[in-house]
TORTOR-364848 format. One record per residue: x, y, z of N, C-alpha, C in turn; residue in three letters. Coordinates in steps of 0.1 Angstrom, whole numbers. Each point is the difference from the previous one (the first is absolute). Layout:
// TORTOR-364848
nxx:nyy:nzz:caxx:cayy:cazz:cxx:cyy:czz:rest
X:Y:Z:X:Y:Z:X:Y:Z:ALA
...
This chain:
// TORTOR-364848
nxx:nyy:nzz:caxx:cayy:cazz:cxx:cyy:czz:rest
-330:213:380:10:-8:7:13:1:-7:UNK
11:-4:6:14:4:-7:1:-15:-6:UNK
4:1:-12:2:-10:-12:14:-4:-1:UNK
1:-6:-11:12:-3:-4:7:9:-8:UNK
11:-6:-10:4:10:-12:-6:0:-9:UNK
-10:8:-9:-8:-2:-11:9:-10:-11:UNK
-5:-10:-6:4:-4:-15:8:5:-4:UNK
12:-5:-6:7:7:-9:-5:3:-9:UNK
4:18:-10:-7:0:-13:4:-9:-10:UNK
-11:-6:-9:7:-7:-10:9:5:-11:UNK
-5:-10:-13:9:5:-13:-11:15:-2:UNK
-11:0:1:-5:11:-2:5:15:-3:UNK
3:-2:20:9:10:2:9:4:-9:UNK
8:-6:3:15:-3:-8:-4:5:-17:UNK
-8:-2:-2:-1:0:-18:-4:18:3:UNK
-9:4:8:-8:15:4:13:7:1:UNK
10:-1:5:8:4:6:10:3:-13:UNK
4:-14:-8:11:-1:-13:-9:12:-10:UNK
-11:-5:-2:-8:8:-10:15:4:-14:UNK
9:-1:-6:7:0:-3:11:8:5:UNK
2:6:8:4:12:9:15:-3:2:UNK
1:-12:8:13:-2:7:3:-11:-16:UNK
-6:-9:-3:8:-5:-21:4:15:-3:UNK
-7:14:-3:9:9:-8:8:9:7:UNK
14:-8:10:6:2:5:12:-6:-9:UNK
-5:-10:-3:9:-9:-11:6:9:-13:UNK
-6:7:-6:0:10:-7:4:6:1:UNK
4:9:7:7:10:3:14:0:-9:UNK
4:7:1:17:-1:-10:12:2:11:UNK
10:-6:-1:14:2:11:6:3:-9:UNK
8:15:8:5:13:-9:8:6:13:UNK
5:5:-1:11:13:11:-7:0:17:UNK
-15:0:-1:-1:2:11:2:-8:13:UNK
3:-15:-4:-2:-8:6:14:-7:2:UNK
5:3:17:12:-4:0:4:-14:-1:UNK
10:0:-3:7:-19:1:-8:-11:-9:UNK
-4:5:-5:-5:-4:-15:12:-3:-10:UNK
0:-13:-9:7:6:-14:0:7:-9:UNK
11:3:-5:-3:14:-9:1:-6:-12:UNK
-1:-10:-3:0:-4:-13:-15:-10:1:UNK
-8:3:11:-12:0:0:-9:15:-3:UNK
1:8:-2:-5:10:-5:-7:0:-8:UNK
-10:4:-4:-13:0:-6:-12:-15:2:UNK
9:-7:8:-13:-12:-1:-8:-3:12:UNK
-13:-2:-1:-11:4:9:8:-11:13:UNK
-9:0:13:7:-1:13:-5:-19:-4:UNK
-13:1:-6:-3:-18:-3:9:-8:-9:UNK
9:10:-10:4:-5:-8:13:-4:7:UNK
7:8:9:11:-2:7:2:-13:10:UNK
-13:1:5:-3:-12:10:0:-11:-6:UNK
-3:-2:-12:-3:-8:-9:15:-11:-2:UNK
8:10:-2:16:-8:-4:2:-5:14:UNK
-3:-1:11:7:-7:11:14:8:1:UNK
4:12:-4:11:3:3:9:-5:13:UNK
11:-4:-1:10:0:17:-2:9:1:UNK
2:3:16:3:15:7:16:0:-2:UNK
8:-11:1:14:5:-2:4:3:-12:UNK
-3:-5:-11:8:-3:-10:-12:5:-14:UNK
-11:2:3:-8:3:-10:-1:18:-2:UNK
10:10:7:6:14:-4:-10:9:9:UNK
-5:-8:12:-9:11:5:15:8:12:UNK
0:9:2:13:11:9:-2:3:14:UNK
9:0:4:0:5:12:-1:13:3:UNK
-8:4:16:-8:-12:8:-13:-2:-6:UNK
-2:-15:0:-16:0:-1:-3:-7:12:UNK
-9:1:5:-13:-8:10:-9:-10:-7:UNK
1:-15:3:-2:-10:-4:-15:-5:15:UNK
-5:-2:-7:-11:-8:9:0:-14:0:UNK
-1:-8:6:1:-12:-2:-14:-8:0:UNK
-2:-10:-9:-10:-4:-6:-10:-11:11:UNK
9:-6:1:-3:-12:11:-5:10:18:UNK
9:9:0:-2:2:17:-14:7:-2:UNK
-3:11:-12:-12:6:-2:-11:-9:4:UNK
-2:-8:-8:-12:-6:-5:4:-11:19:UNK
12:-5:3:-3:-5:16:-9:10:7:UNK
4:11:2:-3:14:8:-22:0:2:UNK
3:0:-17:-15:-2:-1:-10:-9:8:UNK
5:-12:-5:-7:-10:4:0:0:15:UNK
14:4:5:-5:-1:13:-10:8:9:UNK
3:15:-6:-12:6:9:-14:-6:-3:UNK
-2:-2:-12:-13:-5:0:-5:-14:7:UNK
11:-10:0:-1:-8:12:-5:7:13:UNK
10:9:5:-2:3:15:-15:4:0:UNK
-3:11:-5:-10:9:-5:-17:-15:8:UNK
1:-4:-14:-3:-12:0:-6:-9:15:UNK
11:-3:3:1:-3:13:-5:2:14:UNK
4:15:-2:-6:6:14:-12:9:-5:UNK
-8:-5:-10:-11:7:-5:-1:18:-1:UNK
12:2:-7:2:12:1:-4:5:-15:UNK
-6:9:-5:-2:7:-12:14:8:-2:UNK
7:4:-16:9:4:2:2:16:-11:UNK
7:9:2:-2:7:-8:16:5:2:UNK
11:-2:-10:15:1:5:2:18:-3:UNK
5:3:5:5:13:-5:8:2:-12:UNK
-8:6:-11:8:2:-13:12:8:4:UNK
-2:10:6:12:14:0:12:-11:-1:UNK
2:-11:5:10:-9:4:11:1:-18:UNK
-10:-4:-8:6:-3:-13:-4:9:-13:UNK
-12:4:3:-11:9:-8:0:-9:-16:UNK
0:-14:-1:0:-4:-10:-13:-10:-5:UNK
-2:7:-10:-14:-4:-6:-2:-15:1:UNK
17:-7:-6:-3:-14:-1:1:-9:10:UNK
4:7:7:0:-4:17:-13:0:10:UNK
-3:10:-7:-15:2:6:-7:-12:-1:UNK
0:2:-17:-8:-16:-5:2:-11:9:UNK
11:-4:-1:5:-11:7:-6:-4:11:UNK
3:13:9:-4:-5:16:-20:0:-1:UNK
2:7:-8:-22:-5:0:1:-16:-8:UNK
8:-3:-8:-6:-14:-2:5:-8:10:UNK
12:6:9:1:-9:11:-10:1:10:UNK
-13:7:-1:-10:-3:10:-5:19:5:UNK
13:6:-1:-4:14:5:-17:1:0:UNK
-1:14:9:-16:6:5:4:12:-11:UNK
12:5:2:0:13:-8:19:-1:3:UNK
-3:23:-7:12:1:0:4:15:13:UNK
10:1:11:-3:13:5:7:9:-1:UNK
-2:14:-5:11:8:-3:-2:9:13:UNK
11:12:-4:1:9:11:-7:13:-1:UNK
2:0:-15:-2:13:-4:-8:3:-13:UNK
-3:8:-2:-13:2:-12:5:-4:-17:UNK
14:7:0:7:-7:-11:4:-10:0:UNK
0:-8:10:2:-17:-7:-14:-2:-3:UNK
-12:1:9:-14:-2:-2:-1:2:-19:UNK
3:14:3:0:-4:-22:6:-12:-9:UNK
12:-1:6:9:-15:-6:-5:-9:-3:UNK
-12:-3:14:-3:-11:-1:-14:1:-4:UNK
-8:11:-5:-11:0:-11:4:-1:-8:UNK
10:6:-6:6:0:-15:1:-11:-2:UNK
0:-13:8:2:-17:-2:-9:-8:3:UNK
-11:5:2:-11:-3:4:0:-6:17:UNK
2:3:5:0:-4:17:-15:3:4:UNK
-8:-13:7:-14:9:4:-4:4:15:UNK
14:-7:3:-2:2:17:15:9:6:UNK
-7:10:2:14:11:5:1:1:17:UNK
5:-5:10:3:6:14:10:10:1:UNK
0:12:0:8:11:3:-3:6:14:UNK
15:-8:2:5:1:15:4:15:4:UNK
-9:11:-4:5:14:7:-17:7:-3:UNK
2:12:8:-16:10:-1:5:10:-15:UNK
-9:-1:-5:2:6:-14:-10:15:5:UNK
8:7:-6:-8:19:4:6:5:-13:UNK
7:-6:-10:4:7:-11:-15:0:-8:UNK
-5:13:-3:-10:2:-9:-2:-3:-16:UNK
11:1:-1:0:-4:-17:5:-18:1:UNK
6:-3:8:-1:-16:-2:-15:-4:7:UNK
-5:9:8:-18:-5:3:-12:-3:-10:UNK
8:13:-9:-10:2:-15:1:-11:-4:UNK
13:-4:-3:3:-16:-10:-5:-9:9:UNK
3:-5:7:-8:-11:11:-8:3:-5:UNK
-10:11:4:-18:0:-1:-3:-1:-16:UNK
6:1:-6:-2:-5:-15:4:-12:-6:UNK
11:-10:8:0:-10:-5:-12:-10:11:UNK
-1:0:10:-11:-4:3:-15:-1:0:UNK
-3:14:-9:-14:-1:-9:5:-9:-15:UNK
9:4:-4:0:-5:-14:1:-20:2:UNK
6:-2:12:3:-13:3:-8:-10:8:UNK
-16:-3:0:-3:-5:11:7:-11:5:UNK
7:-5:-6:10:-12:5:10:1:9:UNK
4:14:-3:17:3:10:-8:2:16:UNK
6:-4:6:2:3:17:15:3:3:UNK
-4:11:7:11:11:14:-3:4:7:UNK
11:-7:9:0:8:16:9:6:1:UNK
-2:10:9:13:9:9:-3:0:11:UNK
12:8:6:-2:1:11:-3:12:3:UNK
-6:6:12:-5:11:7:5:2:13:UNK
8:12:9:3:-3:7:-2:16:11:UNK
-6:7:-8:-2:12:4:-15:6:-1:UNK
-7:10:9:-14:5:-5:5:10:-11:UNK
10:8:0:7:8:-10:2:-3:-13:UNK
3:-18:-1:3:-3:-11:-18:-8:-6:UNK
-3:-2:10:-15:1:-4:-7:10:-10:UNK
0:11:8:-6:11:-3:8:5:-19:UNK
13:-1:-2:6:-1:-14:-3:-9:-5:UNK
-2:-11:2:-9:-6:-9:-11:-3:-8:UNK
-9:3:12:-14:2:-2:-2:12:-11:UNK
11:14:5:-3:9:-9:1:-2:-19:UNK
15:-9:3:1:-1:-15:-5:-8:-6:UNK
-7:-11:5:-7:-10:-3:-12:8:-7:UNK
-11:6:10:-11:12:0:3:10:-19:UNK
15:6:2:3:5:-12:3:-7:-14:UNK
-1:-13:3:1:-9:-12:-12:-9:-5:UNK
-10:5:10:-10:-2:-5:-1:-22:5:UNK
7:-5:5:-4:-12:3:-9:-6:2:UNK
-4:-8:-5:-13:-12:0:6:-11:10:UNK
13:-9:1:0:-8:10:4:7:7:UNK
1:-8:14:3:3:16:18:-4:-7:UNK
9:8:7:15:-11:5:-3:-9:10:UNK
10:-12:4:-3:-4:11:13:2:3:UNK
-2:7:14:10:-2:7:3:-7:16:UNK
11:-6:1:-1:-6:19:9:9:6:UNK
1:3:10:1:9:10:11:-2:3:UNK
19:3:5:7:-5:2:8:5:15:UNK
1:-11:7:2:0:14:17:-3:-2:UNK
1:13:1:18:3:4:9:-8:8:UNK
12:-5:-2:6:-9:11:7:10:10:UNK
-4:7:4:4:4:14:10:16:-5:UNK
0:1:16:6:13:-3:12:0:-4:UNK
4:16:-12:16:-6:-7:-3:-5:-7:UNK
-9:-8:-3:-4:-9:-13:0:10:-14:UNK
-6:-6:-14:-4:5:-11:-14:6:4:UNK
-7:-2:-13:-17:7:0:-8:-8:6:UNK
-13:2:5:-4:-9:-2:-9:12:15:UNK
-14:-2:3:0:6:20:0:-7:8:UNK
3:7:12:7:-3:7:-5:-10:13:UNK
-12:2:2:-15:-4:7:-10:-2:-5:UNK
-3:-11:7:-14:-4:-4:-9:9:5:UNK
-1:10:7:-4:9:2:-1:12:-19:UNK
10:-1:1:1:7:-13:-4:-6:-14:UNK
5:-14:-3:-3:-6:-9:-18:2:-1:UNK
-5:-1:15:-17:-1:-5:-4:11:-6:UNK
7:11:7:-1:16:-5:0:-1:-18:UNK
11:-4:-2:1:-7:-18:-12:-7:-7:UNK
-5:-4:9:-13:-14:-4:-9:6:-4:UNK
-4:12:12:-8:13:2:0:3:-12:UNK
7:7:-4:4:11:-12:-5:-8:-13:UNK
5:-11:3:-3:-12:-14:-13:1:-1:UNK
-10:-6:10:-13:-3:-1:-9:13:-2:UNK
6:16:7:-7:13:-8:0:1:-12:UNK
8:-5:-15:5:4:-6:-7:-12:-10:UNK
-8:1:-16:-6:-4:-6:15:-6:-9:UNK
6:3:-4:11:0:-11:11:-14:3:UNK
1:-1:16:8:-14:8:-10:-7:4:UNK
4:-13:1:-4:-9:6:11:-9:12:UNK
-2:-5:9:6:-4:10:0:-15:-5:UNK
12:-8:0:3:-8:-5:4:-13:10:UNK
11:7:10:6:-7:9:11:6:8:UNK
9:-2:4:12:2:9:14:-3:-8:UNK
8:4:4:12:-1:-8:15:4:12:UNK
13:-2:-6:14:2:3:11:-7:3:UNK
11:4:4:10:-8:-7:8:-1:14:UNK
-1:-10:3:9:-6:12:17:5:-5:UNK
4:-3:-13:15:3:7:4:12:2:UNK
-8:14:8:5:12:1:-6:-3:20:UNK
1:-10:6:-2:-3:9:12:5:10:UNK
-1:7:10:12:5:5:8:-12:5:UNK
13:2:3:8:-15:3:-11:-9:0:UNK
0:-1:-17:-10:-18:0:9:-9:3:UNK
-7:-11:8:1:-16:2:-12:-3:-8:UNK
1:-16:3:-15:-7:3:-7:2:6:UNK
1:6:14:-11:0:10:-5:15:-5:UNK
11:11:-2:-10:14:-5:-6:-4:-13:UNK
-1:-2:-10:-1:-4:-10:-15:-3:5:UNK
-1:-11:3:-14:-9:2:-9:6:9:UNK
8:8:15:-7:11:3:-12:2:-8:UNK
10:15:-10:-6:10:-9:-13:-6:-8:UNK
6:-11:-8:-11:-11:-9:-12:-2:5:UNK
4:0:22:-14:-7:1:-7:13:2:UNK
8:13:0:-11:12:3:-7:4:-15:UNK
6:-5:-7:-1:3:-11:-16:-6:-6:UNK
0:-18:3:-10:-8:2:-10:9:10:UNK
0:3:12:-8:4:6:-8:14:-3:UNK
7:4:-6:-4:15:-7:-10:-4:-7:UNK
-1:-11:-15:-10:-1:-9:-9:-6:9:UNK
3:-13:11:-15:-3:8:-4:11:5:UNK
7:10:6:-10:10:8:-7:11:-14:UNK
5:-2:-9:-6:10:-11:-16:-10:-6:UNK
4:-12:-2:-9:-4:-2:-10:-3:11:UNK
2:-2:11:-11:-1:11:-7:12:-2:UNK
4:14:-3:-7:14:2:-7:0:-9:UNK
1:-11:-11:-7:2:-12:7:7:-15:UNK
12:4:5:6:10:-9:1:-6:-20:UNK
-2:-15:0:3:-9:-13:-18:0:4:UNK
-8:4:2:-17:-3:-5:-7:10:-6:UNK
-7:-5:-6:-14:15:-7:2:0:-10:UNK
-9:6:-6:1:0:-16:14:2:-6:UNK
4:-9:-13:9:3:-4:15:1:7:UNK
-1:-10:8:9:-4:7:9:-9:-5:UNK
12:-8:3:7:-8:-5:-4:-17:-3:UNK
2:-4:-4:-3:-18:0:8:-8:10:UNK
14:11:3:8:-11:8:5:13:9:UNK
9:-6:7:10:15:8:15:-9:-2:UNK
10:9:-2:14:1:-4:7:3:12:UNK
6:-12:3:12:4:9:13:-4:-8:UNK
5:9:-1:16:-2:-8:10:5:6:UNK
10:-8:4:18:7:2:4:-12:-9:UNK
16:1:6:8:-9:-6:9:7:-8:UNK
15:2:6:8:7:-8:7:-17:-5:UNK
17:3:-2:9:-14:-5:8:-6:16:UNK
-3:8:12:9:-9:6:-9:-3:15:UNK
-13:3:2:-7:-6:10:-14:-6:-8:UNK
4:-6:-7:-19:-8:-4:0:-12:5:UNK
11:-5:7:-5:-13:8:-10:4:13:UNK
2:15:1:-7:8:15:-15:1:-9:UNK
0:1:-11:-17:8:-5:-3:-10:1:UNK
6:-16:-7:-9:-9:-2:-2:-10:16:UNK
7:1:8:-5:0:11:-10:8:7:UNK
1:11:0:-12:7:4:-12:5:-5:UNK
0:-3:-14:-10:2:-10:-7:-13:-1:UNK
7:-16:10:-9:-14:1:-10:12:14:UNK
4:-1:7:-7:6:13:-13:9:-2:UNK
-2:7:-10:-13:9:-7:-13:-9:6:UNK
-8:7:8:-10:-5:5:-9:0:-11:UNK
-10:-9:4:-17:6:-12:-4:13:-5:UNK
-3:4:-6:-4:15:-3:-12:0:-6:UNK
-8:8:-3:-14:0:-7:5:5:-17:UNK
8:-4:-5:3:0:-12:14:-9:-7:UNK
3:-9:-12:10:-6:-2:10:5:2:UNK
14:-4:4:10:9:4:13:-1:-11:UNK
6:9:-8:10:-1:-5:16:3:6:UNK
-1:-10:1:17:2:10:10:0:-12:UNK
7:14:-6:4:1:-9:20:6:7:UNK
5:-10:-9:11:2:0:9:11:-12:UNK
11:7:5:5:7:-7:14:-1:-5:UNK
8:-6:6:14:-5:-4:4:-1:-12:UNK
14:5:-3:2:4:-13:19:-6:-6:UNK
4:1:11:15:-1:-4:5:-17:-1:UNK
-13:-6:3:2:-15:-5:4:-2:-15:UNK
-5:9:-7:0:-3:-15:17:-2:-5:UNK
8:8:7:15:-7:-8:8:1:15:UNK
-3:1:13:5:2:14:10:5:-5:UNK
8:-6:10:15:11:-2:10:-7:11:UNK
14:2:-2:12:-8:4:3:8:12:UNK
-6:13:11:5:7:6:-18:-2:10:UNK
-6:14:-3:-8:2:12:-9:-8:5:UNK
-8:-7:-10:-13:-10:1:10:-12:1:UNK
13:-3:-6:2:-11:2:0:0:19:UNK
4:11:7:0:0:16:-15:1:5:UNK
-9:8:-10:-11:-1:7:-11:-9:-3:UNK
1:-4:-12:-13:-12:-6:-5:-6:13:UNK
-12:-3:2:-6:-8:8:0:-13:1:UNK
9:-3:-14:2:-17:2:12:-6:8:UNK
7:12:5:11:-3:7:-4:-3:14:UNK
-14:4:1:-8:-3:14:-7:-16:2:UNK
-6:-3:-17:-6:-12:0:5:-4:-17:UNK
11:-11:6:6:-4:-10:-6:-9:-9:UNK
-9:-6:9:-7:-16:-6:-11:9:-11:UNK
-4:14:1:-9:5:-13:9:-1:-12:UNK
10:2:-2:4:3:-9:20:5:3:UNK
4:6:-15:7:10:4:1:9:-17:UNK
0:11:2:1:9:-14:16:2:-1:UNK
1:1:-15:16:-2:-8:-1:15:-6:UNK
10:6:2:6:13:-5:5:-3:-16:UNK
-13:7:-5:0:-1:-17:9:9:-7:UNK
7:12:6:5:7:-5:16:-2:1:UNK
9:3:-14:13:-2:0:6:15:-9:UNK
6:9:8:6:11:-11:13:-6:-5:UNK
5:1:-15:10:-1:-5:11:10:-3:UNK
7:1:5:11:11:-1:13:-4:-3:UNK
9:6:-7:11:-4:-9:12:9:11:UNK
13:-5:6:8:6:-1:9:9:-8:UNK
1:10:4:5:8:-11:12:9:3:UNK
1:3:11:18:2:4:3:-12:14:UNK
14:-5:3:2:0:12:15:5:4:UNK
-5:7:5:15:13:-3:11:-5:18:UNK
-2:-12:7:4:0:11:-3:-15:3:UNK
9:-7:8:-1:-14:1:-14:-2:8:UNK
-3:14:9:-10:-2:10:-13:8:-6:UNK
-2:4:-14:-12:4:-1:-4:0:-14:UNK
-12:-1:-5:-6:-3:-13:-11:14:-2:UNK
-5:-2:-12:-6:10:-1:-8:-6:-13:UNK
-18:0:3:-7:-5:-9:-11:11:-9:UNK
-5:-7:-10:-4:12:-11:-19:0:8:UNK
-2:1:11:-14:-2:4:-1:13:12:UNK
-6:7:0:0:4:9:-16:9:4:UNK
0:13:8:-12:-2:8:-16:8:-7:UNK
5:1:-19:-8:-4:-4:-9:-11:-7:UNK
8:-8:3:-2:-16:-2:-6:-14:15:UNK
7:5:9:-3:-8:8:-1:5:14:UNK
-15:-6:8:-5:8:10:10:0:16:UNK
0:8:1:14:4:14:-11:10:12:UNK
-13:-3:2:-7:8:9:2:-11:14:UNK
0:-9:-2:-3:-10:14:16:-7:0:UNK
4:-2:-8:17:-8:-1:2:0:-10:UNK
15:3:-4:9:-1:-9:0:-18:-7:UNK
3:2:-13:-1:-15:-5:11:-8:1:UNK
-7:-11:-1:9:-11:6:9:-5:-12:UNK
14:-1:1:2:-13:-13:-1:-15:3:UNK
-7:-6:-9:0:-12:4:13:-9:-10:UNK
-4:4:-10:9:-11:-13:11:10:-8:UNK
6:-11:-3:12:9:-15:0:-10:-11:UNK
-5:8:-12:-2:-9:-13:16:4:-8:UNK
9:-8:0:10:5:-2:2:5:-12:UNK
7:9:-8:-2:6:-9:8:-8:-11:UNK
8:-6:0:7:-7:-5:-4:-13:-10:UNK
-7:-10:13:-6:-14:-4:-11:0:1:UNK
-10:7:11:-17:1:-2:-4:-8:13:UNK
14:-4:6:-4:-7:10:-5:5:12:UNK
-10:-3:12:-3:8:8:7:-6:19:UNK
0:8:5:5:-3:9:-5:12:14:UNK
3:-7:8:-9:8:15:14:13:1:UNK
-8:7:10:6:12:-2:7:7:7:UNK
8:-13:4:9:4:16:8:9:-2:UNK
2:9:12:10:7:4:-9:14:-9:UNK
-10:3:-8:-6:13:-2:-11:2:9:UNK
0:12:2:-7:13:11:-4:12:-4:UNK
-15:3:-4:-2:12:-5:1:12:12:UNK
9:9:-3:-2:10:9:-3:15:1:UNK
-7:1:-16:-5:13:2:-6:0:-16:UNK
-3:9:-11:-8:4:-6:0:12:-6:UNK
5:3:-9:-1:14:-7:-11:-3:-17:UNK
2:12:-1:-14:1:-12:4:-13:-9:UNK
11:-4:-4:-2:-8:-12:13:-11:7:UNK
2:1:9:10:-9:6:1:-6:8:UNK
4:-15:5:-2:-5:13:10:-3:6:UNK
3:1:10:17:4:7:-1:-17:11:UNK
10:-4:-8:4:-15:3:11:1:11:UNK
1:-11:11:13:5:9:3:-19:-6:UNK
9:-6:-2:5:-11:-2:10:-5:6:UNK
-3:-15:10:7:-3:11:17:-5:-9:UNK
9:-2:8:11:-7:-5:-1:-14:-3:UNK
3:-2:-15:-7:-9:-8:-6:-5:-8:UNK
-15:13:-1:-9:2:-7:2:-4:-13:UNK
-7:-10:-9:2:-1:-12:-10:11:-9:UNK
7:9:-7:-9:11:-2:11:9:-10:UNK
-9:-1:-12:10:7:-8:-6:8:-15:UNK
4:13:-4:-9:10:-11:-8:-9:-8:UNK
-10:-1:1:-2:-11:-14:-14:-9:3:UNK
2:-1:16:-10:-3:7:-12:-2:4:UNK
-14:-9:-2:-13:7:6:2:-2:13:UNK
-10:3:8:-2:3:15:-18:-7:-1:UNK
-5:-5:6:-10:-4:3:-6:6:15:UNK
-8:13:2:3:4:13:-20:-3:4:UNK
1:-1:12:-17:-6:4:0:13:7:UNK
-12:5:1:-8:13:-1:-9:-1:12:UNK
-1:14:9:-7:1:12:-13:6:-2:UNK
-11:2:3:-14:9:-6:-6:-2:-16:UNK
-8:-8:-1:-6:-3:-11:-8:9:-8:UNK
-2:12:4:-12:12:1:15:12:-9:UNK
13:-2:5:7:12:0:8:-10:-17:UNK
-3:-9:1:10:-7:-12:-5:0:-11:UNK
-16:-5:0:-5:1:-12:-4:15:-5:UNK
2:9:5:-8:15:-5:16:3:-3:UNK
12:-8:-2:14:5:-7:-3:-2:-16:UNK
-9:-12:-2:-2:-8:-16:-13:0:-6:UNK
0:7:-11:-8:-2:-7:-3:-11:-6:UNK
7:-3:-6:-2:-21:-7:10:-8:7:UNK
-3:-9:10:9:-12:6:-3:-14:-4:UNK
12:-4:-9:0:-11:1:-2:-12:1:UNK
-9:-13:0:-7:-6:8:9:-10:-2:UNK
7:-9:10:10:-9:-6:1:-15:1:UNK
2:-10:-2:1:-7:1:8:-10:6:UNK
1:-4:7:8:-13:7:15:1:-9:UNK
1:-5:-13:7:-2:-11:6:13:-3:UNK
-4:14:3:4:11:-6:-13:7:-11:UNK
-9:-9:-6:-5:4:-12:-10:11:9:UNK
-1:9:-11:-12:15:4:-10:-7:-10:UNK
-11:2:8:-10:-9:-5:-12:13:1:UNK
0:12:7:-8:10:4:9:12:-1:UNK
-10:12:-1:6:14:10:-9:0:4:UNK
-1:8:11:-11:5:11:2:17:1:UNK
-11:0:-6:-1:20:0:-8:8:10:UNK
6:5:4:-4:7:14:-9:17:0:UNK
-3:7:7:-3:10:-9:0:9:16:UNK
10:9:3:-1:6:17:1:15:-10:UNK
């Protein structure tokens, strides 16, 4: 029968996971490679730096740096694990989001099921830090990342992964390389039901998806796990497509399970129905309450990932709490710092940040504040307009009036949380007050 959210893992976890892995991160040394750093921090480990409480203004770290903020993080957290929580949802966020080990941590002590990558090299990331629960949200047919799978899964009876499978083609490559690696466990994989035509991966019929099931259940090397995919590649999604797709989605695992497809030897303990990208999981956890009985516990596994620092542009328009405000609402943790450095015209500025520093795939960044360069004082950011972006530059248009002058920070809020963090290797972690209390080290 369909259950709740399993328990959160304990400290257990959490300790399985630290094994000292993400502490010798602390260690590390800050040296050249790490931008917006002080340079008269050079040679001392990233714990030792954290350690002084450095200001971000005044304690010599350079422009631009990317500042996380301390308070909205740890809100971010707590909330999804509320929601999660709530609507009995198991949760597994998408690392690709941040790819950060200490982040990782975090969201499993906030309750996480796991962590889900896209791709076989984050999957390593997050062994190298001990992660024991991997959902990788694509069909893996790379051979030499199959070897590694099928080798860390013998060596690990603890780790569990799923993928997804969406082809008999991609079946049939797997099985082979699996076969050539000599495997002892099964993979599990769930089967992923495409959102329609024009959409991403995923097949396209449940006619086809069974064909997938097929292929799974010939094959000694897979195991059939559950159903899988991602509502926001839903063609003109609303709510009503959206919930659609979810409930075909639901109906797919009952009819897989009525055939029997989750029974017989060596079969699963539960069946896995997972979506959930960052801007329709009010739609999963509505239609993932609706899961009828099934002849095995049901993991209704969530995926959402861009919660961890949101963002001042796209999620701030699509977050689902803008649909149901009384859950909550998530705070945009990220701030880029950029210094004025010419303004050669009453009507335009020009800042030292540009589009290797801050993400411009979904919108150009916003300015919000000006820390004046002068007195330290900060002030809103009227009359500035980012209007374009070059490699190391950001092209300011400034209305008549603008207080804004060389010397300048810029405080600009950031669109895409996935495109920002893979700009920084060490960000930041800041405090209310200014003090850097963290860096957060990423690894894309």
């Amino acid at each position: 029968m369909a259950t709740d959210r399993p328990a959160p893992l304990g400290d257990e976890h959490v300790d399985r996971l630290g094994n000292g892995r993400v502490d010798h991160l602390r260690d590390e040394r800050v040296d050249h490679r790490f931008k917006g750093l002080p340079p008269d921090a050079e040679g001392l480990t990233v714990g030792a730096l954290a350690a002084e409480r450095r200001d971000l203004f005044t304690g010599g770290f350079t422009t631009p740096v990317l500042a996380l903020s301390a308070e909205s993080l740890a809100h971010n957290l707590a909330l999804l694990e509320t929601y999660a929580e709530r609507h009995g949802l198991a949760f597994a966020p998408h690392g690709k989001t941040s790819m950060s080990p200490q982040l990782f941590e975090r969201q499993l002590a906030h309750g996480a099921w796991g962590i889900t990558a896209a791709l076989p090299h984050q999957a390593r990331v997050y062994r190298a830090f001990g992660i024991r629960r991997i959902f990788l949200a694509n069909e893996v047919v790379d051979a030499a990342a199959l070897r590694w799978l099928s080798g860390e899964l013998d060596r690990d009876p603890d780790f569990r992964f799923l993928c997804y499978v969406d082809s008999v083609r991609g079946v049939a490559l797997m099985d082979e390389a699996l076969r050539a690696a000599g495997a002892i466990r099964p993979v599990e994989v769930v089967v992923e039901l495409g959102a329609g035509e024009g959409a991403r991966t995923g097949a396209r019929t449940e006619a086809d998806c069974a064909a997938v099931a097929d292929a799974v259940a010939a094959v000694t090397t897979l195991r059939l796990a559950g159903v899988a995919g991602y509502e926001g590649e839903v063609p003109d999604a609303d709510g009503d497509r959206v919930r659609a797709w979810l409930r075909r989605l639901v109906a797919l695992a009952a009819e897989f399970d009525k055939a029997g497809r989750f029974s017989g030897p060596g079969g699963p303990d539960e069946i896995v129905i997972s979506a959930g990208g960052s801007a329709w999981f009010d739609a999963v956890a509505d239609v993932f309450a609706e899961i009828p009985e099934l002849s095995l516990p049901v993991l209704k596994l969530l995926r959402s990932g861009a919660y961890v620092s949101h963002d001042d542009g796209h999620y701030r328009r699509l977050t689902p709490f803008n649909r149901v405000p009384g859950e909550g609402a998530l705070e945009p943790a990220f701030r880029l710092w950029a210094q004025v450095v010419s303004r050669p015209s009453a009507g335009q500025a020009f800042l030292n940040a540009g589009k290797r520093d801050a993400a411009y795939d979904l919108d150009l960044p916003e300015p919000q504040v000006v820390r004046d360069g002068r007195t330290g004082e900060v002030r809103p950011a009227t009359g500035l307009t980012v209007t374009g972006l070059s490699d190391q530059h950001t092209w300011v248009s400034t209305a008549e009036g603008a207080e804004l002058e060389v010397g300048d920070w810029v405080g600009l809020g950031l669109s895409h949380p996935c495109t920002s963090f893979d700009k920084w290797q060490l960000i930041p972690l800041v405090e209310a007050d200014g003090a850097v209390t963290d860096l957060i080290r990423t690894f894309f």
